[in-house]
Every structure is written in C-alpha cells, then in structure tokens.
N, C-alpha and C positions, 0 to 999 in steps of 0.2 A: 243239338250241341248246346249245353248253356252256357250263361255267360261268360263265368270264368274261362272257359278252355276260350272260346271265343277272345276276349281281352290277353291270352296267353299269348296267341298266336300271331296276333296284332302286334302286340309287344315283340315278339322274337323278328317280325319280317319289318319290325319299323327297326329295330337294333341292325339284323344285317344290314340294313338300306345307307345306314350310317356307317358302319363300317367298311362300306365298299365305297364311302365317297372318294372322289380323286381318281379314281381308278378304271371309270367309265370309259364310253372310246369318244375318239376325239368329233369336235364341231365339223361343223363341213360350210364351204362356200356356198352365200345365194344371192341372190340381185343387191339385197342389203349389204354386205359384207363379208370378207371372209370367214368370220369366226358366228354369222349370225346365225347359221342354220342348227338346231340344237338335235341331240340324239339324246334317246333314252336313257336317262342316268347321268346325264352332264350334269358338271355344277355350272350356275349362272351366279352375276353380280349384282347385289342392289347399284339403280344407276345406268346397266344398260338398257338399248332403247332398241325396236323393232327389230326383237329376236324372234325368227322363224320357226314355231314349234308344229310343224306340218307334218314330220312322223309322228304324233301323237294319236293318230286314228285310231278309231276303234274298230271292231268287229265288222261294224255297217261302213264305215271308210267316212263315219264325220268327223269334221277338225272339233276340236275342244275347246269351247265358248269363253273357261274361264281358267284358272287353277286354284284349290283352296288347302290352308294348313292342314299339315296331318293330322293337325290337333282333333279335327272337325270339326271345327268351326268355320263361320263365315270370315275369321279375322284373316289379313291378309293376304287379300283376293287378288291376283294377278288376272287382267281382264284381256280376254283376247278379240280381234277381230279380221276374222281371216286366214288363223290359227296363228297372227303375227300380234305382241302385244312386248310394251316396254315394264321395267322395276322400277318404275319411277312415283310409285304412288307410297304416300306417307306411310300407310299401315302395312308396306312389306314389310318382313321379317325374315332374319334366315333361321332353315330348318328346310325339312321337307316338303312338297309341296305335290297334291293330286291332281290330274288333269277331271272338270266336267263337261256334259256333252247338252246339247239342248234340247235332249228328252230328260235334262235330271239324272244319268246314269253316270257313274265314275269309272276312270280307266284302270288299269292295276298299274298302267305306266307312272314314273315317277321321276322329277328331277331337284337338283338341289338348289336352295338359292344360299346363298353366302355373303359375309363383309370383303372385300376385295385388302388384302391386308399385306404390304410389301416389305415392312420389315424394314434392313436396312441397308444401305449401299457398302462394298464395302473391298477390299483388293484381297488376289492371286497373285502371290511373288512368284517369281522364276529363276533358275540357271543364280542364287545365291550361295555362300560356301555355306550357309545353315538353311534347315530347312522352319519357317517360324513355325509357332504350332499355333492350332485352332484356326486357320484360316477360313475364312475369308474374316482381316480384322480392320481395324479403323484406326490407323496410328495417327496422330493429331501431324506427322511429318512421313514426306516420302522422296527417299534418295532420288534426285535425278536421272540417274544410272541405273535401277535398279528396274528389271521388268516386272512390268504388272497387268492384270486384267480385272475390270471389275465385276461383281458378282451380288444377287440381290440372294443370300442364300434361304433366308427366314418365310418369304412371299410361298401366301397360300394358294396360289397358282398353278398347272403345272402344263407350262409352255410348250411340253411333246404335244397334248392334247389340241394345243392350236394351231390354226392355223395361219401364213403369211407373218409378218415381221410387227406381232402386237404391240413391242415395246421398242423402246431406244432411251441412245445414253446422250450426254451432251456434257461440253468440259468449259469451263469458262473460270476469264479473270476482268474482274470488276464489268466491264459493260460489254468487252468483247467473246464470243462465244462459239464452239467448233461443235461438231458431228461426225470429222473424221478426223482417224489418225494415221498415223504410219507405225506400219507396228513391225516386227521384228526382223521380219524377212523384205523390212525395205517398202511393201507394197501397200497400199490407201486404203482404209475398211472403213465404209461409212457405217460408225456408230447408230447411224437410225434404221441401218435396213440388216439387222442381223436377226437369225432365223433360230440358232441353237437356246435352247432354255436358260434364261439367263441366272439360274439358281445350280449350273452344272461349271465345274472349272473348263476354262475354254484348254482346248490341245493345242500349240504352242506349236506342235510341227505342221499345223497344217500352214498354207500358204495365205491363207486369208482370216486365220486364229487373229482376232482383236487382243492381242496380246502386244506392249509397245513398252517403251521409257519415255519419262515426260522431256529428256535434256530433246531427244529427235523433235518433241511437236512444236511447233512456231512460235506458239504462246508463251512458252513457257522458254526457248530457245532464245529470244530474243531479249529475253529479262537478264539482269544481272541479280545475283545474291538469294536470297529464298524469295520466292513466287507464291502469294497464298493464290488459291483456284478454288474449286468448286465443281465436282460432278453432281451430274441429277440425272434419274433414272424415274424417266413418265412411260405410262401405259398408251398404246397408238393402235387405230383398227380393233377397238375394241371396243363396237358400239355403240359410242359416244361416251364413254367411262373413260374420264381423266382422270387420272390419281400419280402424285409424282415424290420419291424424295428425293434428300439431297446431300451430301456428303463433302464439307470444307477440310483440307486440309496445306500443309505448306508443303511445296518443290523446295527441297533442298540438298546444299550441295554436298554436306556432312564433309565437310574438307578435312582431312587428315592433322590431326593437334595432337601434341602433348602437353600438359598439363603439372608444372611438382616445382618446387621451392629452389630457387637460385643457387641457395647456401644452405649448407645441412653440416649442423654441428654432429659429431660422431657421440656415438653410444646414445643415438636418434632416431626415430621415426620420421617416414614423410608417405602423402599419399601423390602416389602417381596418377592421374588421370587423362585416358585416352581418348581422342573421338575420331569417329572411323563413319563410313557406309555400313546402313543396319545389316547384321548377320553376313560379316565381313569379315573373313579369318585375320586374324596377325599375329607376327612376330614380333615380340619385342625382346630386346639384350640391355644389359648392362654391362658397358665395357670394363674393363680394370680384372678382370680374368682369370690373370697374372697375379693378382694376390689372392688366390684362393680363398680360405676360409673369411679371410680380415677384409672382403670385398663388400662392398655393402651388395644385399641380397634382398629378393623377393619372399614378401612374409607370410603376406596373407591375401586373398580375393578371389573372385570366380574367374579360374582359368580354364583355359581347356584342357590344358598338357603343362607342366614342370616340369620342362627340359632338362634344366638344372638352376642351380641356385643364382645364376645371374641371367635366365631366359624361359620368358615360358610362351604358350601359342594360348590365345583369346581372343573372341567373335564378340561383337557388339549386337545389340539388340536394337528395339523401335527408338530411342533414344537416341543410338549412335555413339553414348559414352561407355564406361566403365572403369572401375576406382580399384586398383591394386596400394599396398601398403607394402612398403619399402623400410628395409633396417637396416641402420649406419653401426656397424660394431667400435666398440670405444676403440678397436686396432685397428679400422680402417687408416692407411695412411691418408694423409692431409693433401689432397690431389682436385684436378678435376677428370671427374667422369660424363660418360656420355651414354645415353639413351636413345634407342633406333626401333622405329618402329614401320615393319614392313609388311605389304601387303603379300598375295600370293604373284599378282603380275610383276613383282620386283618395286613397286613405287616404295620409297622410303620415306619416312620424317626423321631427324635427327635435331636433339637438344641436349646440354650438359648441365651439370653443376658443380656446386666447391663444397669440398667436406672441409669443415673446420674444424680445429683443436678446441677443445672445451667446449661445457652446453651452457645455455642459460638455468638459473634457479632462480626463482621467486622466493623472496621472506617477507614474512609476513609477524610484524614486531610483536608481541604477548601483549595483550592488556592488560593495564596496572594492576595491583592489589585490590586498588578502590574498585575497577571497574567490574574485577571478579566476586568482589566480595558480595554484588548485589546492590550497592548503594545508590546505584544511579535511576532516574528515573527518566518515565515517556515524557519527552518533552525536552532532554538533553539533549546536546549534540556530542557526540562523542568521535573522537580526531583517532583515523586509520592509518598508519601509516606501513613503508617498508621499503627495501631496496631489489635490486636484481643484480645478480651478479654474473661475471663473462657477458654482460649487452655491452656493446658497443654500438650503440643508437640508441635512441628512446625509446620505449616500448609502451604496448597499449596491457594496461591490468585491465581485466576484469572482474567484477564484481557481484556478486550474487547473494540471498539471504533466503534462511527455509528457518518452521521454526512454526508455533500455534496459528494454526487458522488461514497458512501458504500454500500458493503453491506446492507439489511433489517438487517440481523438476528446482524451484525457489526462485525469488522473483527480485525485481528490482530494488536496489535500496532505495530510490526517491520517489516511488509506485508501486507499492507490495501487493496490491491486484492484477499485474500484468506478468506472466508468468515468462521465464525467460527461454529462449527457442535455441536449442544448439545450430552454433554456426551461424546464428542471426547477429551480430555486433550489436543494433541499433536497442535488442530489448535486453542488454546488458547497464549495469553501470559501470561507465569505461572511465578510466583516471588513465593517466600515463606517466612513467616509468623516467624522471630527470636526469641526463648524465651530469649537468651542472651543480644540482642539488644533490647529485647522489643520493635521491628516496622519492619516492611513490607517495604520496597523503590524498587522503578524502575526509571533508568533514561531513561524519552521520548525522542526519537530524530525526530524533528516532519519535518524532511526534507521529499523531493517529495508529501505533500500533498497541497493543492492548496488553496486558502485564502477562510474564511468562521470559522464559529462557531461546534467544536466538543465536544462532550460527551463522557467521558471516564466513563465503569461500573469498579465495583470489587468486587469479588462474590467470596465465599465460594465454590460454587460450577458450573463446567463447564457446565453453559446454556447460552445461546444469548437470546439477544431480547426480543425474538419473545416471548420465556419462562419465561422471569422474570420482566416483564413490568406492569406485574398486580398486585393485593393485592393474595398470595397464591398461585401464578404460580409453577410449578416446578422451574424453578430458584430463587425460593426465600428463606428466609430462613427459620428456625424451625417458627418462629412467623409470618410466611406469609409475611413479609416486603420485597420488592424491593431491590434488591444492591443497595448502596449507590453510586452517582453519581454524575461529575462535569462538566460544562460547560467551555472550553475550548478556546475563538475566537485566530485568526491567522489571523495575516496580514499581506503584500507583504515585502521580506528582503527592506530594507533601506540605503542609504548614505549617510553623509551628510562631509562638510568640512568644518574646521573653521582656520581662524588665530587669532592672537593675538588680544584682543581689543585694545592694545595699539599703533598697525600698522595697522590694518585693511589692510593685504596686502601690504604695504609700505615698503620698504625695499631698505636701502644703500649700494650701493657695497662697500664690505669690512664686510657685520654685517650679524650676522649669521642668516639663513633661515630656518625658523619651521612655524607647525602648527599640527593639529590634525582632526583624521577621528573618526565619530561618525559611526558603522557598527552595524546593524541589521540583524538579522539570521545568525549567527554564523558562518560566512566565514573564515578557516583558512587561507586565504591568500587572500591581497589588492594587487592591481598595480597600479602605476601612472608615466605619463606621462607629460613632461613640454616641452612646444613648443615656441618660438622666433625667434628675426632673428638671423639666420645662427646658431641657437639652438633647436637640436631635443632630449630628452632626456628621458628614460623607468629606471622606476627603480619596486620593489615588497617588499613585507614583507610575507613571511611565516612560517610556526607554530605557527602561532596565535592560540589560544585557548580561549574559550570560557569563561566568568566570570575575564578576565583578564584587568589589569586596564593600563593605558600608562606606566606606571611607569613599568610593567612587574608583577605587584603585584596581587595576587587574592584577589576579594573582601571575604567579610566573608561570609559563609554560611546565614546569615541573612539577605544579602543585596545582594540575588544574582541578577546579571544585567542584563536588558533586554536588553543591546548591549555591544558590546565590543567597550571599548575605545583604539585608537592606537594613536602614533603622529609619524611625522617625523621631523630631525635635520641633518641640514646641516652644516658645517663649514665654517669659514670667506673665505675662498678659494674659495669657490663656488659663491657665489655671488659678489667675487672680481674679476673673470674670466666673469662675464656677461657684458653686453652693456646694457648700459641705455635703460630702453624703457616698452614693457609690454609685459606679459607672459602669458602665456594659461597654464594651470593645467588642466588633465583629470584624474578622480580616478575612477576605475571600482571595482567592487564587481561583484564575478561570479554567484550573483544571487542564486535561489530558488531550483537549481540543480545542485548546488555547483562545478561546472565548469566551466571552462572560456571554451566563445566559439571565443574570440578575443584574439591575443599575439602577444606580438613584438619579432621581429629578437634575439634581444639579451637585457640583462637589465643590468644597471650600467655603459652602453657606447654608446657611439653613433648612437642612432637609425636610420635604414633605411628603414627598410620593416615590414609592418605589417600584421600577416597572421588569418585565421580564419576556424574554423571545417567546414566551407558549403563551401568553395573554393574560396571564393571573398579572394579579398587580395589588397592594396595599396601602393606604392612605392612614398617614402618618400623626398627621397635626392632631389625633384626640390620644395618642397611646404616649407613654413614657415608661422610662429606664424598661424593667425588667420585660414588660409588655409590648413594648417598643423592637427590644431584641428578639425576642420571642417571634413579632411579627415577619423580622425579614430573616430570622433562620429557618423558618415555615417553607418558605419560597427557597432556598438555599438546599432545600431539602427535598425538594418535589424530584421526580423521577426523571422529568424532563432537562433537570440543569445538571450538568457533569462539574458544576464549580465547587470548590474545596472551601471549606470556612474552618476557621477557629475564634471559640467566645473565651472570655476573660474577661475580668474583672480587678479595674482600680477604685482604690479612695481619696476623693478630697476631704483635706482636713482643716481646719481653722490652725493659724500659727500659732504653737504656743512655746515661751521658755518658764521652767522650773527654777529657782538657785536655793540650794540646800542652806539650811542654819547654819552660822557661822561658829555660833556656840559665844564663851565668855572667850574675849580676847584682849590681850594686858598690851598696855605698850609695849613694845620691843620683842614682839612674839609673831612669827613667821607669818602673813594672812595668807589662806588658800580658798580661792570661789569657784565652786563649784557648783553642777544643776543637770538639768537635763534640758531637751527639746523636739520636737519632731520637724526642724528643720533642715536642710540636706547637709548630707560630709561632700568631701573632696570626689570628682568622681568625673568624667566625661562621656557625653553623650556622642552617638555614631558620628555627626557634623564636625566633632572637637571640639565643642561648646563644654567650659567648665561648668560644673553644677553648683559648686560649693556655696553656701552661705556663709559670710562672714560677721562674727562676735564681735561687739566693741562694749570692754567692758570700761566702764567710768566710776569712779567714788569721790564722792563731795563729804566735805563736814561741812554738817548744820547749823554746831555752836559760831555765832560771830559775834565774837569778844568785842566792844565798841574801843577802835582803837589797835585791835591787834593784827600783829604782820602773818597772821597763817596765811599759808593759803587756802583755800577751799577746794581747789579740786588738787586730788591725792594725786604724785607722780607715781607712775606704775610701769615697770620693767618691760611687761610683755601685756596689751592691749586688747590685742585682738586674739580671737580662738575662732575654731572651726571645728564644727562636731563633728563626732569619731565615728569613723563605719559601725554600722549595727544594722545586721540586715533584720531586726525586731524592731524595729523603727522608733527605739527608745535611745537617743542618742546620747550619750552624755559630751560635757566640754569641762573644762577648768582652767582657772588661772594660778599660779605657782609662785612662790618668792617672793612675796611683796612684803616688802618690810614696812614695817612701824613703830620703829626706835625712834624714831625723828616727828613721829606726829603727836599730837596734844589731846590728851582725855578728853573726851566728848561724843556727840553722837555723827554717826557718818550714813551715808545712803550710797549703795551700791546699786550698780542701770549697767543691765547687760541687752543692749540693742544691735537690734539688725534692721540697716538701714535697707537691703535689695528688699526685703520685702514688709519694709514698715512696723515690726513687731520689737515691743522689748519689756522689761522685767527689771524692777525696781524693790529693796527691801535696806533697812536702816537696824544698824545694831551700835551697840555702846563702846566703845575702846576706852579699860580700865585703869589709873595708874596701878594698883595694887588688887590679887583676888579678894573675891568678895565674899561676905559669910556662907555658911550651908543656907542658910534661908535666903538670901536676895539670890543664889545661886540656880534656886526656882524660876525668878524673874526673867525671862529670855524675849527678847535679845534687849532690854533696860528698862529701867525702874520707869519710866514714865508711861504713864497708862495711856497717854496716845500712840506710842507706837508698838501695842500689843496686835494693833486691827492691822498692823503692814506685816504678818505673820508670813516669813521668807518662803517657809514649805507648802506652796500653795500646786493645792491635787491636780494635778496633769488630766485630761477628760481619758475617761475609762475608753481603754482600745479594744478594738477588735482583734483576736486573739492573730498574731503574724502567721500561723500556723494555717488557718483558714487559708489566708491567699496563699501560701508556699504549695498547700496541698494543692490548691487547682490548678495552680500553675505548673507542677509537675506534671499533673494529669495533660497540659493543653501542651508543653512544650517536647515531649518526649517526643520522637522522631516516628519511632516506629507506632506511636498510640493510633486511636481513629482521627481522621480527621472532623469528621462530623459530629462533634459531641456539644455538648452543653455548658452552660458557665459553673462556677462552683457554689456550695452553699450560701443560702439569702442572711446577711448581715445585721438586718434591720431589726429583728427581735434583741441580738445581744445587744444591740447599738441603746434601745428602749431600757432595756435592763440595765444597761452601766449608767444611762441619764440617772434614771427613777436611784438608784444606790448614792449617788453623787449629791441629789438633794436631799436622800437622808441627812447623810454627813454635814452640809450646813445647816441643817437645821441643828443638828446636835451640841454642834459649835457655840451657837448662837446662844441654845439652851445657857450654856457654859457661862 
C-alpha cells in the first residue's frame, strides 16, 4: 500500500475518532474515584489526576507505559504508571491521544483529552402565563415567585456519562451561603448531591426535581425589597479538577405598579407604563366606557389581545415593565378616569387621572429681520424668547440645536459636542416657562461655533431630532405638531475702522485725534497699534460689552445691535507731539475664540516687543511706520492666530492758514476776509469732545499819525470763524460785513490766529480814499515796496490727493470686505513731488 492510500485512511479513522467524541460509554468507579476508571473512547480533562486507564491492554494483556498525540509525535506525552497517570503536565494538549506499550508497540485504542469548558449558569422558569424563549437565560432580575431551576446548558460535558454526583450548585448572599433548597413540592434537595446532567431541564413533577422560588428559601425570605445573590455551579468528584462559574443576579419582588401622568389635557397623548412579575398575564381597563368613542382609548404598544378600545390583555417580560400609549380625544369629557390592572389570580392595582379642557402650546417668537438677514456673527449673543399657552404652572422648555458639524439627534446650546439623549433632561438646555413674566427667554451665546446656518428647536418635551421631526413623533406635541423652529445663519466676527468724514484721516498737529471701530461678534476687548517714524505705539479698550453704543450707552431692547460700536479720542497733546508725515493704524479683534493670540510688550507707552501663544515673536525698536506694521500683520496673519485685524492709514500735518488777496479796497466799501486752512470744522468725537478749531480774526492800522485819535485796532462785527466741513481737507473760513466808512486811508494788517493750537496768518493791504489809476492798479496790495514781500496768497503745502485715503478707507471699512487686508497706497513719492514743485515756485518768485 503506498503512502497516500496509507495517510488516506489515517485521515478518515482520525476524522471518525472525532466525530464520535462525547458519545463513548460512560467511566466507571475504582479505588480512585468514581468517575476515575476510563473506558475506550471517553473523553478526559486537562487537570485531572490518577485516572485509571487499565482497560487499555493490549493483545498480551500489558498496561500502556505512556499515551502520545495522534499527531506522532512525542509532544504531549501523558505518562503512566501502573496503567494510572494524571493531565497535569504542561505540554498536554487536547486532541486525540494513542495508548504505548513497553515493547514500543501502539494500541489501536484511543481516548480523547479536552478543555473542560462550562459555559454559563443560567435558569428554567416554570408553571409562568408565558413561556420565555431560549431558555435557559441570565435575566440580570428574577421574580421571587417565579419557579426556577438552574441549568449550565453550553458545558462540554456530558454528565449521563458519569458517574456519582460530579457537580453541585451553591446560592449565596454576601458572606452567607446554602446548598439546599426547598423547592416545589415542599421537600429539601441538596444542591451538591444531584445526579441528573445538569445541562438537561430538571422535571418539575418529580418529588425531588431542584426546581424551587427564591420568596420559599431562607436567604432570600428573610430579606426585605430586592435581594442581590449569587449562584455558582463547581465541578466535585472529578479527579481533582476544580472549575466553577458563577451567576449574580437580583430577588425581586416586581410589585404590581402603574405608571402615566396625573392630568391629561384632551386631544393628548400619555404613556401608560406597567410593572408586573416577568411573563405575567394582565388585564388592564380604562373606565369611562360609558362614553364610547369620546373615552380616551388604547393607541399603540405590544399587547397581547385588544379587547376593545378601553382594555387589552399584556404579559411583561425580564424586565417586568411595559409601555402602552394612550389617547385623550379633544371630546373626551373633562372627568376623572381610572386605570385597573389585574392579574389572572384576581390581584388588582388601581390608579386614576384628570382629563382637562385645553392643551398646552409652545411659541416660539420669529427672529428679527437683522437676525435673519444674516448680520449677526460668532461671537454674539442672541436673546430666545416665547411664551406657552393653556400652563397653568411653569414649565420646563427645552432646547436643542443641529446644524454644520452636530450632532444628528442636535446638541446643546451651551456644549454643541454633547449630543442630546431623548428623555434625558440633564443633556438638554432647559429654560422654564414664567407664569409671572408670561415668557420663556435664553440668552444664546453663539461663540466657538463656526460660520454657517443653525436651527434652534423648542419643545415641551425632552426628545431630539431624530423624535420630533415628523408629523406625531414622540417629540411632538399632544396634536402631533413638530416643535417650533428657527433658522439661525452666522458669519465670521468683523472689523471695520472709520474716521471722520470731515478728515478722512487728515489731521493737524495740535487737533485732536478720533475715530471709531465697527466690531462684530461681541469682543469684550479691541487693540490697536499706531506706527511712524520714530513712533511705535499699543494701546486697548476693555469691558466692552455687548449691545453697547460709543457713547457707552446700551441700545434699547428693540434695537438690539448686531455689532458694537466703540470710538477712540485723543487729545491736542497727542498729535501736537507727532511729526508730520504718515501713520499706520493696526486694530485687531481677538476673533471667533475670543482670544488674542497676538499682544504687545506693554500698552499706553512705548512699544517694543510683540509677543504671540505659538512662540513667534517680533522686536520692534529697529523697524518703523510702514515696516513696523508690516511686522505685526506678519504675525496677525499666521495660521495659528484666529485674531481679525484691520490697517489704515492717517496724516499728520503742520498747521497752516491761507487768507486770500483782499484786492484794492476804498473807504466805505464792504471788507470781506477770506482764506483757507487745514485746521478742524465743528465736529464731535465718540467721548463728546468737540473738535472745532477756532478763528480769531484781528486788524490793526499801521499809519500812527503823531497826535491822532484813531484807533488801531479795527472794530469788527463778527471775530471769530470756524472752518467749514470739507471732507477734502481744504477747509475754507471768511469773515463778512466789516465796514470801513469810518476808517482813515492807510495801511492795515490782517492776523487770523488760532490760539488751541498756536498757529496764525498775517498780511497787510492799503485802504484807499479814492480808486487808483490803471497803472498803480498793478501795485497789490500798495504802493510801498516793503509790503510786496507780505504777499496774502501764500501756497498752502501741496496735499495728498483726499481721494487716496477715502479709497482705502472704503476698502478697510466696508462690512462685508476681508478682514485681513493691507493698508492703502504709499504717499511718500507724491509727498516728494509736491515738496520738489513747491521750491520750484519760490525760486520763480524770487527770480521775479
């Protein structure tokens, strides 16, 4: 025969060998033990000890020295002596295993060694109105009342085969511990000496069937309320193989309850809920009978039987409970009814309730125009309000939010990572329902969520989503209706910076420096920065608060703002300490996570160093103006800072006043003085600081007759002037009606001075008695050649065109633009080029 057929047949008689495990005949008693004698084909355990394998002889009638794997190898040597040897040595294994003889010959006998594997403990109900299925199961509770038997069904065992009482059960609560009970018919079975396979349901009618209720046994009889215990089910007379498990569960009394709402408004729902003894028939009624159709009625649940519309028959399970849905018709009359819930012995529970007239509804107020329109941003609070109507007590709202990157079921408004659980209160946000105030409010605060459109519910009762989305959901209300709901959008915090239209960023040294921040998402605190030459400066505003206007005022509850307005004001000091030239403005808002992740060294002085949360940082003291800003919107702009900036750009300017030719002027002819200046008009800053600069114009005569009563300084009707808005920062002033019928031919000096900030303008012209020829007509403003060099029309310094700042500042102030941009075109070339033009012009003059 060669190999293969040879290896064939190996194969097929090792495959039956396997297939008839279990099924061998049973052990038999020997001095060892009862179960230690083995016969041909048993299975054995790893772990027992001086099992007797004496029918293992062979031919010649020797005992077998050792046993080795089918495999054939030496692995897994079971060692005998005396044909008696234990499974206690490391390298068993289960599988088949060969008897050898001490000539080296093997026997064709064969038995099996196995994992000894019990599975799990677990009951046999009895004499219940239902039968459970899949028994034998592990209910975490078990009726008092209810009979049972335990049963290890999974154990690869199989206890016909053995012999005497291998195994036992044991019942214990906390340190105390039984082995017997009393079980149905009254009489004592000791749990340790039972004989039937314990993987077989015990028969109930024998006289000595371990079949009992736990109310009978001591341990548990003696206890009030639920009893936790504990079976365990160990292996005994089994060669010294201990192996045990164990099974906790609670004695309980499953007392007879009903369960459903005191008060039920009509054309409502309510859930009834029963608890009973598991697989326990009942009857339960709704009385009121008597009104037929208009009775409140059974809706919906797992019954047994619908008797009819006010009674049905329903068994409870491991539990013990069960949840029917109950509906109040809007024509139920306004009554109390009563609920009865009976068992088959006659035992009853009885409870009622009150149908009321009208249901509650929730409202849920519209959000404003503004709030729909989109204007609001992350970082606002936005104020929920609404009432309920038909409470009569205070009620709990709850509140929920789904919407980009939530939750399904939608999550907390004050934790939008925590998703809300129906029927859990605690992962809602609950507000409640004022009958004093007559309304419901929550104030949103809609920071850390990220731009996009949200849905906020509000609901009578704690369900998500997933529950109240439909027409009759459990989340919905008595009349089936949805919570009411609003649509929400958000968009990114904002900044924006304005100055005055009547500077457009223009500003005199000496006049005082203002403007105003338009701030989006409710930042309590701005910063800004102003850079120049040999000018670094950080300053901040904090306790801002939300809804508050520059002025420091809150708007009204009716007009609440979707940004807060701030300004800031400087004093004539400030900008009388600057250098002509231009200025960088950086304003930052800490953004959407209302943190700065940028700050300077220090604020209100001198800035040097600017530092930031991811470790970049910038030192200051060698950069200026445009270099300077450049440096800290580098950092403003890293990936890592979510802070918002806006750059701008003002000018300081040397003060100047202009006063126009007066021309030839006769006595008795009307004088009007007129000019220009870049000093401020009338105007207020966010504090209420006025801005205006004020004109003081003077006129002296020169001529002093020795002897004569003139006087020298002219009376003049109206003094003082204040330049006129012009948002081109070319202001003009004039003075009006000044008569000079009354004054004496000669020459006079006009001074139009401004004392707030030091500046003023002087020119001298001739008052004629009689006009003069066409040729002295040349001569302006008189014949004397010294006062040709006080020429009135002196050139105002070439500006920057207004049009430059208006543009950028459009760019930086519009609402909806980026926030991260850049300042506007650089100045300094035209600035050069109006100088260089300017000293053409004198020099031409001079020529002259």
């Amino acid at each position: 025969m060669d190999i293969q057929k040879k290896s064939g047949i190996i194969f097929i008689i090792l495959l039956l060998c396997l297939i008839n495990i279990g099924t061998a005949s049973a052990r038999y008693a020997t001095g060892s033990g009862d179960n230690a004698g083995i016969n041909v084909g048993d299975v054995v355990f790893i772990g027992e000890k001086n099992l007797d394998f004496s029918l293992f002889t062979n031919s010649s009638g020797a005992l077998p020295v050792q046993f080795v794997h089918s495999d054939g190898t030496r692995f897994g040597v079971i060692v005998l002596s005396g044909g008696t040897g234990s499974l206690t040595g490391n390298d068993i294994t289960p599988g088949v295993y060969i008897p050898y003889y001490t000539d080296g010959s093997s026997g064709s006998a064969k038995c099996t060694v196995a994992e000894l594997n019990l599975g799990e403990i677990g009951i046999y109900t009895y004499n219940t109105d239902f039968e459970p299925q899949y028994l034998p199961q592990q209910p975490g509770g078990i009726a008092k009342t209810t009979d049972i038997a335990f049963a290890i069904k999974s154990a690869n065992i199989d206890g016909a085969n053995l012999s005497g009482n291998w195994y036992k059960y044991s019942l214990s609560r906390d340190s105390l511990t039984t082995s017997t009970i009393k079980n149905i018919h009254q009489n004592s079975v000791a749990l340790n000496d039972l004989l039937i396979d314990p993987r077989d349901r015990p028969d109930e009618t024998l006289a000595d069937a371990p079949v009992f209720d736990l109310i009978a046994q001591s341990i548990v009889s003696s206890q009030t309320g639920d009893v936790p215990l504990t079976a365990v089910f160990s292996t005994n007379n089994l060669n010294g193989l201990e192996k045990s498990v164990s099974y906790s569960f609670t004695a309980s009394s499953f007392s007879p309850s009903l369960s459903f709402d005191s008060e039920v408004s009509q054309n409502a729902y309510f859930d009834l809920a029963i608890t009973g003894v598991p697989f326990t028939s009942y009857n339960i009624t709704i009385s009121g009978s008597l009104y037929g159709s208009d009775a409140p009625r059974f809706e919906s649940g797992e019954w047994d039987d619908l008797i009819s519309d006010q009674e049905i028959s329903a068994h409870t399970e491991w539990t013990g409970t069960k949840t029917f849905q109950v509906f109040v018709p809007e024509s139920a009359p306004t009554n109390s009814y009563e609920i009865t819930m009976t068992d088959n012995e006659g035992n009853t529970k009885k409870q009622s309730f009150i149908v009321t007239s009208g249901a509650m509804s929730l409202v849920f107020n519209e959000p404003t125009e503004a709030i729909e329109s989109g204007l609001f941003a992350i970082g606002d609070s936005i104020l929920l309000k609404g009432y309920v109507t038909g409470a009569t007590k205070p009620v709990d709202i709850y509140l929920y939010i789904t919407g980009p990157n939530l939750p399904e079921n939608g999550a907390k408004l004050e934790d939008f990572g925590a998703e809300v659980v129906d029927e859990e209160e605690s992962t809602f946000t609950c507000t409640k329902y004022s009958l004093i105030l007559g309304e419901w409010a929550y104030e949103w605060n809609t920071k850390d969520l990220e731009p996009g459109t949200y849905t906020i519910y509000a609901s009578l009762k704690p369900y998500g989503y997933l529950s109240s989305s439909y027409p009759g959901g459990p989340g919905t209300d008595i009349k089936g209706n949805v919570p009411p709901s609003y649509d929400f959008p958000l968009s990114e915090p904002t900044l924006n910076i304005k100055f005055d239209d009547n500077n457009n960023g223009y500003f005199a040294k000496g006049d005082i420096f203002y403007g105003w921040w338009l701030s989006r998402g409710s930042a309590s605190e701005l910063r800004w920065y102003i850079f120049g030459s040999n000018f670094r400066y950080a300053d901040n505003m904090s306790k801002m608060s939300p809804g508050i206007t520059s002025t420091g005022e809150p708007y009204d509850d009716d007009e609440r703002p979707l940004w807060n307005e701030y300004g800031f004001t400087y004093n004539r000091s400030f900008t009388y300490n600057l250098y002509p030239g231009i200025y960088y403005m950086v304003c930052q808002h800490p953004g959407p996570n209302k943190a700065f992740e940028v700050s300077a060294d220090s604020y209100g002085s001198d800035l040097r160093r600017i530092t930031t949360t991811f470790g970049d940082s910038v030192d200051l003291s060698s950069l200026q103006s445009r270099n300077a800003a450049d440096a800290l919107v580098d950092l403003l702009e890293n990936p890592f800072s979510d802070d918002i900036y806006v750059m701008t750009q003002f000018i300081i300017e040397d003060p100047w006043i202009r006063i126009d030719s007066a021309g030839e002027i006769v006595v008795g002819d009307e004088l009007s003085i007129s000019g220009m200046t870049n000093l401020a008009p009338s105007g207020t800053t966010p504090d209420k600081t006025q801005t205006k600069d004020t004109l003081h114009l003077s006129i002296n005569r020169l001529d002093l007759d020795v002897g004569s009563e003139s006087n020298t300084a002219m009376k003049i009707p109206v003094d003082d002037a204040t330049p006129s808005d012009s948002s081109d920062f070319y202001r003009s002033f004039r003075y009006e009606g000044i008569d000079t019928s009354s004054w004496d031919e000669g020459m006079y000096q006009v001074t139009v001075n401004c004392k707030d900030i030091d500046v003023k303008k002087s020119f001298a012209f001739e008052l004629v008695g009689e006009k003069t020829s066409s040729d002295s007509e040349n001569l302006s403003p008189g014949s004397d050649p010294s006062f040709l060099k006080s020429d009135p029309s002196t050139p105002s310094p070439t500006r920057v065109p207004s049009s430059a700042i208006t543009s950028q500042q459009t760019a930086v102030a519009t609402p909806s633009g980026s926030q991260k941009q850049s300042s506007g075109p650089d100045f300094a070339l035209i600035t050069v080029s109006g100088m260089l033009c300017f000293l053409v012009v004198v020099a031409l003059i001079r020529r002259k």
